[in-house]
C-alpha positions as CSV (number, residue, x, y, z in Angstrom):
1,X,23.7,36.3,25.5
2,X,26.5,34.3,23.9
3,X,25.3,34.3,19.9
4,X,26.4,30.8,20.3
5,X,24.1,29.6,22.9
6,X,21.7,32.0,21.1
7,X,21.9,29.4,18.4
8,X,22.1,26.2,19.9
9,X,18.8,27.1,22.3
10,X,16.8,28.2,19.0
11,X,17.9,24.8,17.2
12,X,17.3,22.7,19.9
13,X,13.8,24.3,20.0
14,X,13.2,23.6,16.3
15,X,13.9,19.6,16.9
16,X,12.3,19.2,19.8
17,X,14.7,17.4,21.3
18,X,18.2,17.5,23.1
19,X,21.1,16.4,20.6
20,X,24.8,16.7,21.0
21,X,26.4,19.8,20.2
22,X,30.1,20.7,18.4
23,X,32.2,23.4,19.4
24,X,31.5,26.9,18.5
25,X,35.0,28.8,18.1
26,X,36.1,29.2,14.6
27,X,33.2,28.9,12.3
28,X,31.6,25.9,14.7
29,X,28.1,27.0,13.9
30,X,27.9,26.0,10.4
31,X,29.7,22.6,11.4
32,X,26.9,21.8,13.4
33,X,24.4,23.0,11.0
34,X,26.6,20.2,8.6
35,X,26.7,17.2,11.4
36,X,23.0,17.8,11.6
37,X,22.3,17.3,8.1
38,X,24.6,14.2,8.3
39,X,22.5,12.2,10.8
40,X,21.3,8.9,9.4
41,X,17.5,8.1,9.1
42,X,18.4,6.2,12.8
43,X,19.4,9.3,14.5
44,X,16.9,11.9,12.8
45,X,14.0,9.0,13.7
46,X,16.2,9.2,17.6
47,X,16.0,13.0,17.2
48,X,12.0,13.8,17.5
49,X,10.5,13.7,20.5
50,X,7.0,12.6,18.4
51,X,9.0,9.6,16.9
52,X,10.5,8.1,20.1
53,X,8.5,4.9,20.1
54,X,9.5,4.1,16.4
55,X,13.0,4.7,17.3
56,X,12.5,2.3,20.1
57,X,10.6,-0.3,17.5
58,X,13.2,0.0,15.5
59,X,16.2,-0.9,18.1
60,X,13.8,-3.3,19.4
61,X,13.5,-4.8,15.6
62,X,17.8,-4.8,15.6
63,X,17.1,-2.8,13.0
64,X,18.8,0.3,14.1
65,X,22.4,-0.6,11.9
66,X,20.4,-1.1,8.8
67,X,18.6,2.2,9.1
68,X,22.1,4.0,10.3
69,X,24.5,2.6,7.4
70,X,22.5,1.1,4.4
71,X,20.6,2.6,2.4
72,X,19.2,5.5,0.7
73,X,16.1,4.4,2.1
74,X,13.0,6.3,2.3
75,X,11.1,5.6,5.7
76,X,7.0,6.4,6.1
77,X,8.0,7.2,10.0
78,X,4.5,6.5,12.2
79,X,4.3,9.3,14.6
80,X,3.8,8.2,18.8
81,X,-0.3,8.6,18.1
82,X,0.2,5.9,15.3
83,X,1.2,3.5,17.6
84,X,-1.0,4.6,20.2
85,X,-3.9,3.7,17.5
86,X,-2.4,0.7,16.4
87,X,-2.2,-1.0,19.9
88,X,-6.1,-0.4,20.3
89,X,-7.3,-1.5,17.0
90,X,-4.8,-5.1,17.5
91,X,-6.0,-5.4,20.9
92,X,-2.4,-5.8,22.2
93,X,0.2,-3.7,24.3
94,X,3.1,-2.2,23.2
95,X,5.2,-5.0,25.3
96,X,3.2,-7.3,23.4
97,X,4.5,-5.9,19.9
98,X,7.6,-5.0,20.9
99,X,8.2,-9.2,22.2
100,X,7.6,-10.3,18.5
101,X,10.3,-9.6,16.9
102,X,9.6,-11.1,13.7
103,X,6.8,-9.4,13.2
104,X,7.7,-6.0,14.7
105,X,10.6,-6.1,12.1
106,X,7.9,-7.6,8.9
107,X,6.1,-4.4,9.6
108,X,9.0,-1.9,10.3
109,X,10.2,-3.1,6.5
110,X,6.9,-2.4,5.4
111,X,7.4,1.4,5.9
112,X,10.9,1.2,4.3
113,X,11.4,1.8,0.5
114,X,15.1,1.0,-0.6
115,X,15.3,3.9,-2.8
116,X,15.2,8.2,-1.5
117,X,12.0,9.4,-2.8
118,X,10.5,13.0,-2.0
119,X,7.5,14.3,-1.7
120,X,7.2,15.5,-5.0
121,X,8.6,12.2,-6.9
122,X,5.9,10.8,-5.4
123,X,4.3,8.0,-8.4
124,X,1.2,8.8,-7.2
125,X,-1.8,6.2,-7.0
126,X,0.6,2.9,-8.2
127,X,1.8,0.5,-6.7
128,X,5.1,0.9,-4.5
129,X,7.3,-1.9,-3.2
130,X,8.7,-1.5,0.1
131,X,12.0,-3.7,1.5
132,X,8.9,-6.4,3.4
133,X,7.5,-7.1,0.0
134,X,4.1,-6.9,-0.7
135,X,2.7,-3.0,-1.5
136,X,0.6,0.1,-1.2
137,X,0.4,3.4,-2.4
138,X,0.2,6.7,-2.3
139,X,-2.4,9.4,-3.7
140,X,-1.2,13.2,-3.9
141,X,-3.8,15.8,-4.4
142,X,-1.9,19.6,-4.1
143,X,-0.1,19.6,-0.6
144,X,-1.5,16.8,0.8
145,X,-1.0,12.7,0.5
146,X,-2.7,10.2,2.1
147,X,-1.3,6.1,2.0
148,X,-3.8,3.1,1.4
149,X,-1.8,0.1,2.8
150,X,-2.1,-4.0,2.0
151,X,-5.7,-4.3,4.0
152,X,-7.0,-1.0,2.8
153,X,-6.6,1.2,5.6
154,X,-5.4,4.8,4.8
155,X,-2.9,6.7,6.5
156,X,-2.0,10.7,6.1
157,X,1.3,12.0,5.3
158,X,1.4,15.1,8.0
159,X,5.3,15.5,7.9
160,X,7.7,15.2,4.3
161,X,11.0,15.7,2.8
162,X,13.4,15.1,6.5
163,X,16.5,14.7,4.9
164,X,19.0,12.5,6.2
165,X,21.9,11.1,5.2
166,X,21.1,7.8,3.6
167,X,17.8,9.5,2.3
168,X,14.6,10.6,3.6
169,X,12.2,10.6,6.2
170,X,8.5,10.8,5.9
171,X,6.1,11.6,9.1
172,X,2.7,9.5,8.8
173,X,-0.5,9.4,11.4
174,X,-1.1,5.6,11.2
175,X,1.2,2.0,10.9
176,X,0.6,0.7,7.9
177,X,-0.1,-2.8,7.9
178,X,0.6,-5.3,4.8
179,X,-1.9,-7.9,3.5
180,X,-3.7,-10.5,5.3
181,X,-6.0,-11.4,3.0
182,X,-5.7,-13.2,-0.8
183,X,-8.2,-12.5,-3.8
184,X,-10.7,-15.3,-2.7
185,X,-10.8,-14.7,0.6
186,X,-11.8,-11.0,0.2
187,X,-14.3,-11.7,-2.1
188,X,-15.9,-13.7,0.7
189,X,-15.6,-10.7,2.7
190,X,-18.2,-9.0,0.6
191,X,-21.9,-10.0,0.5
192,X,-22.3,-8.3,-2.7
193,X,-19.7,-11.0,-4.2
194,X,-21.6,-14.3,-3.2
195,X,-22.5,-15.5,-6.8
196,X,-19.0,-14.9,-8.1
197,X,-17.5,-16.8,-5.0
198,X,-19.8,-19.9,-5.5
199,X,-18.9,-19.4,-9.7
200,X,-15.3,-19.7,-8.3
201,X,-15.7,-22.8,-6.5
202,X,-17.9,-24.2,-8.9
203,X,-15.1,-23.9,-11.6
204,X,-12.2,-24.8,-9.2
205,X,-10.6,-22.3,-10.0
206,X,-10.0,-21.4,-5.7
207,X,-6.8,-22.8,-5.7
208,X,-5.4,-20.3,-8.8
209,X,-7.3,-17.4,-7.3
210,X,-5.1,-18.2,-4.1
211,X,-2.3,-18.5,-5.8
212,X,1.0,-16.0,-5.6
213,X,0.1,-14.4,-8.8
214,X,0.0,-11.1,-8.8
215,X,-3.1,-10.6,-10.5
216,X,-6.3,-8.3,-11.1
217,X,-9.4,-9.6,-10.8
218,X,-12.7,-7.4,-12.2
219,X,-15.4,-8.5,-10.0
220,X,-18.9,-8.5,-10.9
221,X,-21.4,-7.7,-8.6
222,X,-24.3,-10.4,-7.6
223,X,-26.7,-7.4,-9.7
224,X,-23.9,-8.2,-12.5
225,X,-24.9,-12.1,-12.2
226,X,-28.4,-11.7,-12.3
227,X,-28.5,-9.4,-15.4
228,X,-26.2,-12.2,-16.9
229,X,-29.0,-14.7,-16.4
230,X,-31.5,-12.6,-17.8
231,X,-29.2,-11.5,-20.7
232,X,-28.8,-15.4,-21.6
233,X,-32.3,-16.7,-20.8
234,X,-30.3,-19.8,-18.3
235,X,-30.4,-20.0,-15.1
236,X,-28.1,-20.0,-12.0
237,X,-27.5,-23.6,-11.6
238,X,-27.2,-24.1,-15.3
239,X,-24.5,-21.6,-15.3
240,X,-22.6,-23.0,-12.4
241,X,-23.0,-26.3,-14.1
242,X,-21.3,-25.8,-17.3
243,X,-17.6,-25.9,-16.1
244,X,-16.1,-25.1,-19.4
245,X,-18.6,-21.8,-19.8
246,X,-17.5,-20.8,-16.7
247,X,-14.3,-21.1,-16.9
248,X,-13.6,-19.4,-19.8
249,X,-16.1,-16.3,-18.6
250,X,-14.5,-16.2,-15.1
251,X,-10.6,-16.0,-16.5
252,X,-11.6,-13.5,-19.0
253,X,-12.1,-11.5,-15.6
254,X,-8.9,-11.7,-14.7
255,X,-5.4,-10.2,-15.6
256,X,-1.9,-12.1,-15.5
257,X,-0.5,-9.1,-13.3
258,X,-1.4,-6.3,-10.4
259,X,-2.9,-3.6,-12.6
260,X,-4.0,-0.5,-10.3
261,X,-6.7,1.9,-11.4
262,X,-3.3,4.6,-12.2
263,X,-2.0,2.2,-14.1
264,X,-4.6,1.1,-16.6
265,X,-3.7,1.6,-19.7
266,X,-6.2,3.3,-21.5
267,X,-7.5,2.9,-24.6
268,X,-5.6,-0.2,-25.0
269,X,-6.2,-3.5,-25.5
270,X,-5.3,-5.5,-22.3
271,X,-5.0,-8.9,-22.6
272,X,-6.9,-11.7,-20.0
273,X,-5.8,-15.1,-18.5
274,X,-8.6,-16.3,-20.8
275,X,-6.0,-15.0,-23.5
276,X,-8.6,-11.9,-24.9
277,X,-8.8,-9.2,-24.5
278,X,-10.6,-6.0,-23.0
279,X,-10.4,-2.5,-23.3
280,X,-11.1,0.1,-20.9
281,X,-11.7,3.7,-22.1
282,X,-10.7,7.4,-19.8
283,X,-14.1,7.2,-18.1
284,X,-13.5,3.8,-16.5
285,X,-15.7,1.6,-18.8
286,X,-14.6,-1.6,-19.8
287,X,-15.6,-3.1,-23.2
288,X,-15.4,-6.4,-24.0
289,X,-15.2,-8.6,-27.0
290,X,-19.1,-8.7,-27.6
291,X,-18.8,-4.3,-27.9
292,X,-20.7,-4.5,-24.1
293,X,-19.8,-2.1,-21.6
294,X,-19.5,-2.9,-17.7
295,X,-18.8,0.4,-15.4
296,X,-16.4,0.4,-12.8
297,X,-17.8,0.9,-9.4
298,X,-14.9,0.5,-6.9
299,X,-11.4,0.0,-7.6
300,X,-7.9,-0.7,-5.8
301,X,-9.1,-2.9,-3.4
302,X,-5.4,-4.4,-1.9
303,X,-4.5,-8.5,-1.4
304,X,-2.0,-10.2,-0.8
305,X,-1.7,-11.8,-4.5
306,X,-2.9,-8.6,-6.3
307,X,-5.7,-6.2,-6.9
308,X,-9.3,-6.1,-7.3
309,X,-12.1,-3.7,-9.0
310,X,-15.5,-4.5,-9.0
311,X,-17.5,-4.2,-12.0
312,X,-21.3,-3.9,-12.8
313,X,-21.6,-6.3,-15.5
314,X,-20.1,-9.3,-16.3
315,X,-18.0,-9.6,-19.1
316,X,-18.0,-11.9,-21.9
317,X,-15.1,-13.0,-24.6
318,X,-16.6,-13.8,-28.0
């Protein structure tokens, strides 16, 4: 057989997929080999059969131009399955999707960081910043990495490191999705956070806590309350009663920016809304300004103003 057509049959097997095909007289083989490392992210995306409904989300998005000639981007690409998934859990069809533009486009951006980063630049477990706003992040551990998006779903990173000419593409098993939810209205979400939801009300503090911050709130647990009560000899009401308390114990939960759990800084005081400070130490304790210590028992938990970690004691300034 032709060594030519030798080459463009094995190379059209490696892609999966049918692309167009220079000359081979004359050296023509590595020219190819350099048009093919010169497709944009639009055309590598346009080039895998297991991509072909994100390509046709993104032409559907008119997004197809930005992804051919800005950039370097990197793009967390959702494979055919993704969407497959995504469609069942929205209760929608792909028709449906496809017919919002403006939102098809919101979460498109969302996979799209205005920057090329590989696999193994990876900041792994803080926050990243994609072209939509909002944020997520990504955990390495050896070979593989996994994605926790803006409502807290988590996503696998099966393919890495496609090179393309305005950066790099990155294969992923679910959409990610960004926020829905602010600070106050996932606390409502939880049972578990029922006493520090009414403490919020009861200090109007709502409106803040809905706010655009970004901000990190440590949560303490309804156990975390009642421990309080017991620790002060007062009761619920009289707590929720005393604005000014309240107040000032419910903002010394709270930090003036999104701190993830990778990004605490250790050791080091941090300072609070309530303007004092705490200190968490390398096994996830935080210590206030009384020397008590309050464990950590869940952290990163994604809104759309900032982060949150729930706590098992509630902390108290001096």
């Amino acid at each position: 057989m032709n060594t030519c057509l030798t080459r463009r049959a094995v190379l059209i097997g490696s892609l999966g997929g049918s692309v167009a095909l220079a000359g081979c007289g004359g050296g023509g083989g590595n020219q190819w080999l350099g048009a093919l490392a010169q497709q944009n992210i639009a055309q590598v995306v346009a080039s895998r059969s297991d991509l072909s409904v994100l390509s046709d989300a993104i032409s559907k998005a008119d997004l197809t131009t930005t992804l051919s000639t800005g950039g370097p981007f990197t793009l967390f690409a959702p494979n055919n399955d993704a969407f497959v998934a995504l469609l069942g859990e929205l209760g929608t069809t792909k028709d449906a999707l496809f017919a919002d533009k403006a939102l098809l486009s919101a979460v498109l951006k969302y996979h799209v960081l205005n920057a090329t980063v590989r696999a193994a630049d990876i900041p792994s477990g803080k926050a990243i910043e994609p072209l939509a706003g909002g944020f997520f992040k990504i955990e390495t551990q050896g070979s593989s990495a996994r994605i926790t998006d803006g409502r807290n779903r988590v996503t696998n990173i099966v393919a890495t490191d496609i090179t393309a000419q305005n950066g790099v593409v990155h294969v992923i098993d679910r959409v990610l999705l960004p926020a829905n939810k602010d600070i106050v209205q996932t606390a409502q979400g939880v049972p578990t956070l029922s006493i520090l939801v009414e403490a919020v009300v009861a200090a109007d503090l709502v409106a803040t806590l809905k706010g655009p911050g970004p901000f990190t709130v440590f949560a303490p647990s309804n156990d975390a309350f009642v421990a309080l009560l017991s620790e002060l000899g007062i009761t619920k009401d009289a707590l929720l009663a005393d604005k000014a308390l309240l107040t000032k114990v419910l903002t010394y939960h709270v930090l003036p920016k999104r701190v993830l759990k990778a990004e605490i800084p250790l050791n080091s005081p941090i300072a609070t809304v309530q303007g004092q400070s705490i200190t968490i130490n390398s096994s996830l304790q935080i210590i206030d300004q009384r020397g008590r210590t309050s464990g950590i028992s869940a952290t990163d938990i994604f809104n759309t103003n900032g982060v949150v970690h729930l706590i098992d004691k509630v902390l108290l300034p001096s």
